[in-house]
C-alpha positions in Angstrom: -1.7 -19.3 -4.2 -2.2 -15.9 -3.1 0.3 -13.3 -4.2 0.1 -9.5 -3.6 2.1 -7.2 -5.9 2.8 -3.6 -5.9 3.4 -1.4 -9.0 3.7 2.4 -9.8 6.8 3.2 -7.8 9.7 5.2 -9.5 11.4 8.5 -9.7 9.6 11.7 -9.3 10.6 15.4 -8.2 9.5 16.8 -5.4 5.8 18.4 -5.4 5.1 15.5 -8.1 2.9 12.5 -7.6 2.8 8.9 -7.6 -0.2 6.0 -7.2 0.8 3.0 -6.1 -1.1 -0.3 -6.4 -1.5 -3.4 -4.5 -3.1 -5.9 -6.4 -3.8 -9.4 -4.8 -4.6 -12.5 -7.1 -6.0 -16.1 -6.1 -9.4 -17.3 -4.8 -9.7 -14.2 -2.7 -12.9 -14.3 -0.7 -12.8 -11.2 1.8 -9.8 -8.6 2.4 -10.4 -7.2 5.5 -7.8 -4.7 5.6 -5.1 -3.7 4.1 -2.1 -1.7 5.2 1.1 0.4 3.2 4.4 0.4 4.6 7.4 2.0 4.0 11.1 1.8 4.8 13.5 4.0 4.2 17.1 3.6 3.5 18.8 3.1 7.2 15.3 3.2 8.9 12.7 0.8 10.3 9.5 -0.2 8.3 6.9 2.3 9.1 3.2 2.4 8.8 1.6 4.9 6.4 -1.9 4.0 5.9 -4.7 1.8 6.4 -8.1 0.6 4.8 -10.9 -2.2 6.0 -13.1 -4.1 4.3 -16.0 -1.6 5.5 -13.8 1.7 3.9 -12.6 3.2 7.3 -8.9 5.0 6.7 -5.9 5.7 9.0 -2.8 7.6 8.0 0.5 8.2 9.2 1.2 12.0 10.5 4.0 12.4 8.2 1.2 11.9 5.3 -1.9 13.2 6.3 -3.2 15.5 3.4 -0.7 14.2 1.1 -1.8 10.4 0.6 -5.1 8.7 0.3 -5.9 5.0 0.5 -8.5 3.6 -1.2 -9.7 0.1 -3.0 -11.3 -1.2 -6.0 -13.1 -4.2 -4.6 -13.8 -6.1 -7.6 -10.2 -5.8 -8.5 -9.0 -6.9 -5.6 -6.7 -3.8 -5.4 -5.7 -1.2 -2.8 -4.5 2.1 -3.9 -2.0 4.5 -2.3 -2.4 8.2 -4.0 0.6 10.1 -3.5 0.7 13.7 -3.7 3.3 16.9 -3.0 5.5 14.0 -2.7 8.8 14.9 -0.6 12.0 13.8 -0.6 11.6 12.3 3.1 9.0 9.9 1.1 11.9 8.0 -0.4 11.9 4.7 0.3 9.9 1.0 -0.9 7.0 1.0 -0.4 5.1 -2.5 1.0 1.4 -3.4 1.0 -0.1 -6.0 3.4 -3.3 -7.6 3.5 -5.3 -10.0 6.2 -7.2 -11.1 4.3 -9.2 -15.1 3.8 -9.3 -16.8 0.3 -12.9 -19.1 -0.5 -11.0 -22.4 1.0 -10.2 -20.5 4.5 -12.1 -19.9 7.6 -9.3 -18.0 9.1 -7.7 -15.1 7.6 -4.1 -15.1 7.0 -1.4 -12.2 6.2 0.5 -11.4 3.3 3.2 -8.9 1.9 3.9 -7.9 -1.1 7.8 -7.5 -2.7 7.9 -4.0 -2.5 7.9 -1.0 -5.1 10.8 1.7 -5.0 9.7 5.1 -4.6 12.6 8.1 -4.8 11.7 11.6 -4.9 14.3 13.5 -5.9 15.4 16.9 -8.1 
């Protein structure tokens, strides 16, 4: 079965920085695109950035300059590269993928459990 899991979250100070990973495992034929969340304590979920199949990149306003999406495609892995990290970053962070495995014709979405990311002095 598909799964995606995140890793790198934890505790950083401010200015510091963080990479988060979004790994997905199974007969994964094509991910065509792949989004990080996050959602803060007492807030809703919130979109942060973006990624295709074909490379193209979207980011939240709160995080432009600061964070960069990318993916290794033979690893089946999306990145989220967080610099000058904040303490308004705080929160866990999600990955989800559309994405088809070699048995589909359709895609289908999928979340990941979620990585805890605190930035704090």
């Amino acid at each position: 079965q598909v799964q995606l899991v995140e890793s790198g979250g934890g505790l950083v100070q401010p200015g510091g920085s963080l990479r988060l990973s979004c790994a997905a495992s199974g007969n994964i034929h094509t991910i065509y695109v792949t989004r990080w969340y996050r959602q803060a304590p007492g807030k809703s979920r919130e979109q942060v950035a973006v990624i295709t199949s074909g490379g193209s990149t979207n980011y939240a306003d709160s995080v432009k300059g600061r964070f960069t999406i990318s993916k290794d495609n033979a690893a089946n892995t999306v990145y989220l590269q967080m610099n000058s990290l904040e303490p308004e970053d705080t929160a866990v962070y999600y990955c989800n993928s559309q994405l088809r495995t070699i048995y589909q014709f359709t895609p289908r979405e999928y979340w990941g459990q979620g990585t805890q990311v605190t930035v704090s002095s």
